[in-house]
LUMBABA-548155 format. One record per residue (C-alpha): residue in three letters; x, y, z. Coordinates in pm, 1 decimal, always signed. Example, Ala and Ser with C-alpha at 12.3 -4.5 7.8 and 13.67 -1.06 7.14 Angstrom:
<atoms>
<atom 'ALA', <+1230.0, -450.0, +780.0>>;
<atom 'SER', <+1367.0, -106.0, +714.0>>;
</atoms>
This chain:
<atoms>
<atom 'UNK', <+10381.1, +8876.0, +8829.6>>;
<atom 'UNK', <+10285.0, +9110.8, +9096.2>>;
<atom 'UNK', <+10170.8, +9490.5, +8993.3>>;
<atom 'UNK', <+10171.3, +9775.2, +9262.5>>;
<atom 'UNK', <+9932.8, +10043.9, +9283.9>>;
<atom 'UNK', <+9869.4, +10297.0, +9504.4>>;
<atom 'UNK', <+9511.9, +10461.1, +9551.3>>;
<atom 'UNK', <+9427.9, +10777.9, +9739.5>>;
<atom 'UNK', <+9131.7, +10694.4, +10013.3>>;
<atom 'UNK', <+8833.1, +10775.7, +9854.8>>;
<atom 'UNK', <+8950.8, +10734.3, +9500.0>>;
<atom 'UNK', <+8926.4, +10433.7, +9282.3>>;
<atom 'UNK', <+9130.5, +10257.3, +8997.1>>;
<atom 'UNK', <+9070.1, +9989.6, +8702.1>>;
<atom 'UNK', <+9374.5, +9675.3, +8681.2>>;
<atom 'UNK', <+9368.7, +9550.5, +8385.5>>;
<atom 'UNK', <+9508.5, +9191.8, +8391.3>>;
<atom 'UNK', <+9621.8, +9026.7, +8078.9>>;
<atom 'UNK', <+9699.2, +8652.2, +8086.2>>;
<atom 'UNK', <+9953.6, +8437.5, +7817.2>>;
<atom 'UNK', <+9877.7, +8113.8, +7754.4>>;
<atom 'UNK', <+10124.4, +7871.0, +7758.1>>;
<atom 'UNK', <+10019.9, +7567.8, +7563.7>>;
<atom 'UNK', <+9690.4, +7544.3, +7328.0>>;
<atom 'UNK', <+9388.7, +7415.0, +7522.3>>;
<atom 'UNK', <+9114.6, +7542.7, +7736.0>>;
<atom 'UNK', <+9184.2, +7805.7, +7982.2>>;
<atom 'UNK', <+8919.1, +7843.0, +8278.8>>;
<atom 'UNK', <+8925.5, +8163.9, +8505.2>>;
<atom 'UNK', <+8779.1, +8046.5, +8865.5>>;
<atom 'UNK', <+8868.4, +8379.4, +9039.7>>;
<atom 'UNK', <+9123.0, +8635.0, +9162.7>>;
<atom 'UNK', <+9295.9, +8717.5, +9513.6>>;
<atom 'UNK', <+9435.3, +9011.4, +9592.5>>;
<atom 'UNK', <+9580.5, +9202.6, +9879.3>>;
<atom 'UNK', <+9569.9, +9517.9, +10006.5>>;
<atom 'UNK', <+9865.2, +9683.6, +10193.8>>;
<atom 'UNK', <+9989.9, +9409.8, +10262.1>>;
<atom 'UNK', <+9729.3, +9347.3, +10505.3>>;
<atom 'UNK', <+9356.6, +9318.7, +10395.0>>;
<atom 'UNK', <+9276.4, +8995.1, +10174.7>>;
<atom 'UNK', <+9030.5, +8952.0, +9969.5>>;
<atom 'UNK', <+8909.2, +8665.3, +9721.6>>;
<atom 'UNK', <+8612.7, +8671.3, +9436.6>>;
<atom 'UNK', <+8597.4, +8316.8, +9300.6>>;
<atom 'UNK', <+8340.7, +8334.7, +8978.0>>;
<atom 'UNK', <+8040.4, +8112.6, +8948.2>>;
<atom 'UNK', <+8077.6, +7785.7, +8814.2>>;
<atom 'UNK', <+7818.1, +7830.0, +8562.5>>;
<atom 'UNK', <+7653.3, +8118.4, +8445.9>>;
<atom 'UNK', <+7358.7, +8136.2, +8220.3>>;
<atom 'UNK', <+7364.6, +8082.3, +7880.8>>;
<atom 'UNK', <+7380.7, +8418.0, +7663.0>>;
<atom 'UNK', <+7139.5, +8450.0, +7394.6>>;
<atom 'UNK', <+7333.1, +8581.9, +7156.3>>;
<atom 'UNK', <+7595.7, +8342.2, +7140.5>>;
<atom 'UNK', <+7481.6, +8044.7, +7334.2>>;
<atom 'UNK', <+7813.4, +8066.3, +7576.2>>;
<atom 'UNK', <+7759.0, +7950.1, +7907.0>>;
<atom 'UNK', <+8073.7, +8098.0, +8084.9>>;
<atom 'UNK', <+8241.8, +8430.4, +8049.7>>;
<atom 'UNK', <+8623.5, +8285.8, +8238.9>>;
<atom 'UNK', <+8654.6, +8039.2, +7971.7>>;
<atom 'UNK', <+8862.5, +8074.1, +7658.7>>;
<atom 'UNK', <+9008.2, +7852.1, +7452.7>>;
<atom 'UNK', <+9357.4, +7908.5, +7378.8>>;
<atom 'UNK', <+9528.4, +7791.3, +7019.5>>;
<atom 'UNK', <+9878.9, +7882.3, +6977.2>>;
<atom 'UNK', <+10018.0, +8171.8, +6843.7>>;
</atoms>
């Protein structure tokens, strides 16, 4: 699913993106791609593993694991 926005220059904007799993299991996040006007591309692919939080010992924010609904 594609969402259009359109942003004034100088201005800026939050997307939100939302995601539905389809089957139980792990889900991993490696990055997004977007592009703008149909002519600037860009990419941010997420580090492969990030360091473990204290709190809860997790080692990767793009990771969730999906159980069905």
């Amino acid at each position: 699913m594609e969402q259009e926005i359109v942003v004034k220059p100088g201005d800026s904007d939050i997307v939100r993106l939302s995601i539905l799993p389809l089957k139980p299991g792990l889900l991993r996040i490696t990055g997004l791609e977007w592009v703008l006007n149909g002519q600037a591309q860009g990419k941010r692919l997420f580090a492969a593993k990030a360091p473990q939080h204290r709190r809860t010992g997790s080692r990767s924010a793009s990771a969730l694991h999906c159980v069905k609904p």
